[in-house]
N, C-alpha and C positions, 0 to 999 in steps of 0.2 A: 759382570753385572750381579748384582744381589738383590734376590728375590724376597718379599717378605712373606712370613710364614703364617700359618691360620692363625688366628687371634678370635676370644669372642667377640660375636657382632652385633653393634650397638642397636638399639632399636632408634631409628632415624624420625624425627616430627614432620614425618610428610604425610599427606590423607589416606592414599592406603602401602599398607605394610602388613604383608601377609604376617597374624603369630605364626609360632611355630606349630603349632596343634592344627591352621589349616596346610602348612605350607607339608608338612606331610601329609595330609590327608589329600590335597591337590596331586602329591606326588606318590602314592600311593603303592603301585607297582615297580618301586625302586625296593630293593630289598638292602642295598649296600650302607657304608658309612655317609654319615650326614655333617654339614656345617652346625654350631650350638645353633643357629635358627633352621635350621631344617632343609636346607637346601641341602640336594644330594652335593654327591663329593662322590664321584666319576672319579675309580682309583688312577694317578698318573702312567702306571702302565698300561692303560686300557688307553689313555691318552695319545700315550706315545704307542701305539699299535695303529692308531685312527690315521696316523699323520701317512700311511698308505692306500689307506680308503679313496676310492673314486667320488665324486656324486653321483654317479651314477649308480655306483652301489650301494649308498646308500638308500638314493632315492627308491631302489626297487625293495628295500623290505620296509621301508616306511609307507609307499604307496600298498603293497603288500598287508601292513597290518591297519590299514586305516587312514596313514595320516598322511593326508592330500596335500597339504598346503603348507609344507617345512620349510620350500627350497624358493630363495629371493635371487636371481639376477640382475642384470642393468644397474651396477655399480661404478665409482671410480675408483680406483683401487694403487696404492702406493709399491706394488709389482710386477714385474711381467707375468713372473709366475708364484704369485701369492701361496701362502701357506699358512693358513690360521686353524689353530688346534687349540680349544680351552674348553671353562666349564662357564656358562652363560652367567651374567653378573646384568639382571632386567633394568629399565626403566623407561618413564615414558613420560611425556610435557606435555601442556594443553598453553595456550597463549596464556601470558600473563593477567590474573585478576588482582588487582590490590586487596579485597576483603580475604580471598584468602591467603595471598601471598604474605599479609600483615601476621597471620596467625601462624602462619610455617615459621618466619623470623623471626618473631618472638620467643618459638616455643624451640629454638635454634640456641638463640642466644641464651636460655633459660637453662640451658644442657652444655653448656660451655661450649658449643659447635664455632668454626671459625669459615667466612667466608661464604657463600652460598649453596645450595642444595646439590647442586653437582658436587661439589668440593666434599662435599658430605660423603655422597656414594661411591668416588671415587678414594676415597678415605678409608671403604673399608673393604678393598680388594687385595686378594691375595695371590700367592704363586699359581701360576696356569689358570686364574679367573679372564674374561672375555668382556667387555663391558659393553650393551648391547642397549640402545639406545633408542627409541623411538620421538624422532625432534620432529614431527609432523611432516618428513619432506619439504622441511625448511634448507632454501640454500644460500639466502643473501639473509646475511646477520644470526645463521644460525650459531656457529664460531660456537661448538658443543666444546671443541677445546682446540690450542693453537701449541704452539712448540712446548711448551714449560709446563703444562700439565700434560701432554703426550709424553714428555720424558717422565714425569711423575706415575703416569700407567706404565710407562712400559719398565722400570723399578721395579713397581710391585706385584707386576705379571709374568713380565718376559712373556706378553703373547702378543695384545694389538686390539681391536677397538671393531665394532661393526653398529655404523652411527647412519640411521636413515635422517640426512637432513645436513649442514653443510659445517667442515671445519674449516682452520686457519693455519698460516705459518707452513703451508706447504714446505718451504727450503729446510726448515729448521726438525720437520717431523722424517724429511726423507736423509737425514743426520743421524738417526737412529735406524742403521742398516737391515734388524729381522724384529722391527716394530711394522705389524702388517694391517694396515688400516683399512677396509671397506666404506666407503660413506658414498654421497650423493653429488658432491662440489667441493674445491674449497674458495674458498673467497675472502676476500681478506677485510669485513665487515664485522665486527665484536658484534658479541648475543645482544648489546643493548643499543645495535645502533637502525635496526628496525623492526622494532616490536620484540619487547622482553618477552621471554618463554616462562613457564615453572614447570616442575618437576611433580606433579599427582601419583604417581606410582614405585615403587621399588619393590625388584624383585616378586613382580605381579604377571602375567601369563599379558603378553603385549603384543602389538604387531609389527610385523616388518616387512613393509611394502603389501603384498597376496603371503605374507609369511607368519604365521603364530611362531612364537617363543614362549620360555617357560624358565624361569629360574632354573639352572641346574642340569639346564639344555648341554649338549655335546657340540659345540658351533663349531662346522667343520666347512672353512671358507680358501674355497678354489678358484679358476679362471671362469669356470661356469658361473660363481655365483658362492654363496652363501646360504647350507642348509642346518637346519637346528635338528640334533637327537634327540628325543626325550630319554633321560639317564638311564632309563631300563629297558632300553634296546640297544642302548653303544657297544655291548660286546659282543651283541647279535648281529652287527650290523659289523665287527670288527669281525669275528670269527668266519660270518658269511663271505667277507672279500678276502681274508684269507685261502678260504676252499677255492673261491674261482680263480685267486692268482697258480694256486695249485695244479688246477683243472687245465688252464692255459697254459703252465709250461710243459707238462704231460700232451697235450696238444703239441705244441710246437717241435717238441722232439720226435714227439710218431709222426709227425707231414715232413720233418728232415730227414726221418729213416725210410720213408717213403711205406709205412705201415698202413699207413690210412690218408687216403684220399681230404682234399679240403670240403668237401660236401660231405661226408662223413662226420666230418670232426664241428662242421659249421651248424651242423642239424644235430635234432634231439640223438644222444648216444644211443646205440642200441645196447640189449644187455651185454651181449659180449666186449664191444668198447670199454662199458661201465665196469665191469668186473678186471677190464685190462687194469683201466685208472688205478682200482682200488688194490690191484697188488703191487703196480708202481709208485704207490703214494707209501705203502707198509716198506719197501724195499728201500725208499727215500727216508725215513724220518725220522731217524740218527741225524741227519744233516740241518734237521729243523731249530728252531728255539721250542725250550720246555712247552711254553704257552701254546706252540702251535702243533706241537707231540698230544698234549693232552685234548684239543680240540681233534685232533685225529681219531684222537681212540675212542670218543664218543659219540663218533657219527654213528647211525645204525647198522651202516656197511662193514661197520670197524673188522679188521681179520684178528681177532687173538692170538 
């Protein structure tokens, strides 16, 4: 499969489109590399470190630092055991009006754009992008896309789709073996065959289900569900489940040595446990990856 690579990205005639002047200023507390319109760009190895994250863990330092309302459930989902890792690519539809939909097509067609507003956004995704979708919890005719534009996302992602509202061509998208799709239904009903949709937003801070998104979100979608990062905590949230995967197997070997008791090791450490940990983790971490050597050596406990 061949991914396609960042390209700049067009400014699309839909009614709102963050500039780039607000889309950082919305994003603010990202400090890293950005797309030419200003969506973060969540490095691929912070990516590829996510793809171990629980929801749970993340959920505890997003609940942690404020943000309540990340994590969407009650899904239908194209795996048993799903595994969606990208960088959030927004959009969102209200039922179709003709006075405005006249003005989006025009100013479409006036820009040499081909085919319609989806076609549009989907047009300007790229590798490890997530296209995230708000179709009103629409499930009959919502047909956000059917096998031939799911093989066209998953081309230029190689990740998967998280669409509140209903697609199509089930046989033909479960053909694309680690295309991992979240949505609501599918049904085999095209978007214009009860009540056309449009597309009002791209890459605008949208909802999903009890769920906020944000351009440049970290969508990290499991069997629980589907929870959105905002870009400047993804390594906080990756580094944090690191430590406890650490924590746990330090754990696991002192109740096999019979060191310490499971009531011990289940409840808060006491100092002496903690200070075990912190020499067992320095004695381990040659055996680590660099990333996770250097998150070591930064914790406050660090042993020089």
């Amino acid at each position: 499969m061949t991914t396609a690579q960042p390209t700049d990205q067009k400014a699309l005639p839909l009614p709102f489109v963050l500039p780039r002047e607000q889309m950082v200023a919305y994003t603010h507390q990202y400090e890293g590399e950005r797309f030419s319109d200003g969506r973060p760009k969540v490095p691929g190895a912070v990516l590829e470190r996510m793809k171990a994250v629980t929801i749970e863990e993340a959920w505890a330092v997003l609940d942690e630092k404020g943000y309540h309302s990340q994590h969407q459930g009650n899904w239908t989902v194209t795996h048993e055991n799903p595994l969606l890792v990208g960088r959030a690519v927004t959009c969102n539809f209200i039922h179709h009006r003709p006075d405005l939909g006249d003005v989006v097509e025009a100013a479409g067609k006036a820009q040499g754009l081909e085919g319609r507003d989806k076609h549009w956004v989907m047009d300007q995704l790229v590798e490890n992008d997530v296209i995230v979708a708000d179709l009103l919890d629409k499930q009959i005719g919502g047909g956000f896309f059917g096998d031939n534009l799911a093989n066209m996302i998953h081309q230029k992602t190689g990740t998967g789709a998280v669409v509140w509202g209903g697609t199509r061509d089930l046989a033909g998208v479960l053909a694309l073996e680690d295309f991992v799709v979240f949505n609501r239904n599918w049904d085999p009903a095209t978007s214009a065959s009860y009540g056309q949709t449009m597309i009002i937003g791209y890459n605008t801070p949208i909802v999903i289900g009890r769920a906020s998104a944000m351009a440049g979100d970290v969508v990290l979608g499991l069997r629980e569900g589907v929870v959105f990062i905002p870009a400047h905590l993804a390594l906080e949230v990756v580094e944090r489940s690191e430590l406890t995967r650490r924590k746990d197997t330090f754990g696991f070997e002192r109740l096999k040595s019979g060191v310490y008791t499971g009531g011990q090791i289940d409840a808060a450490w006491t100092e002496a446990i903690s200070s075990d940990f912190h020499s067992w983790a320095f004695e381990k971490i040659d055996t680590l990856p660099p990333e996770q050597q250097e998150m070591l050596r930064r914790q406050p406990w660090a042993i020089q």
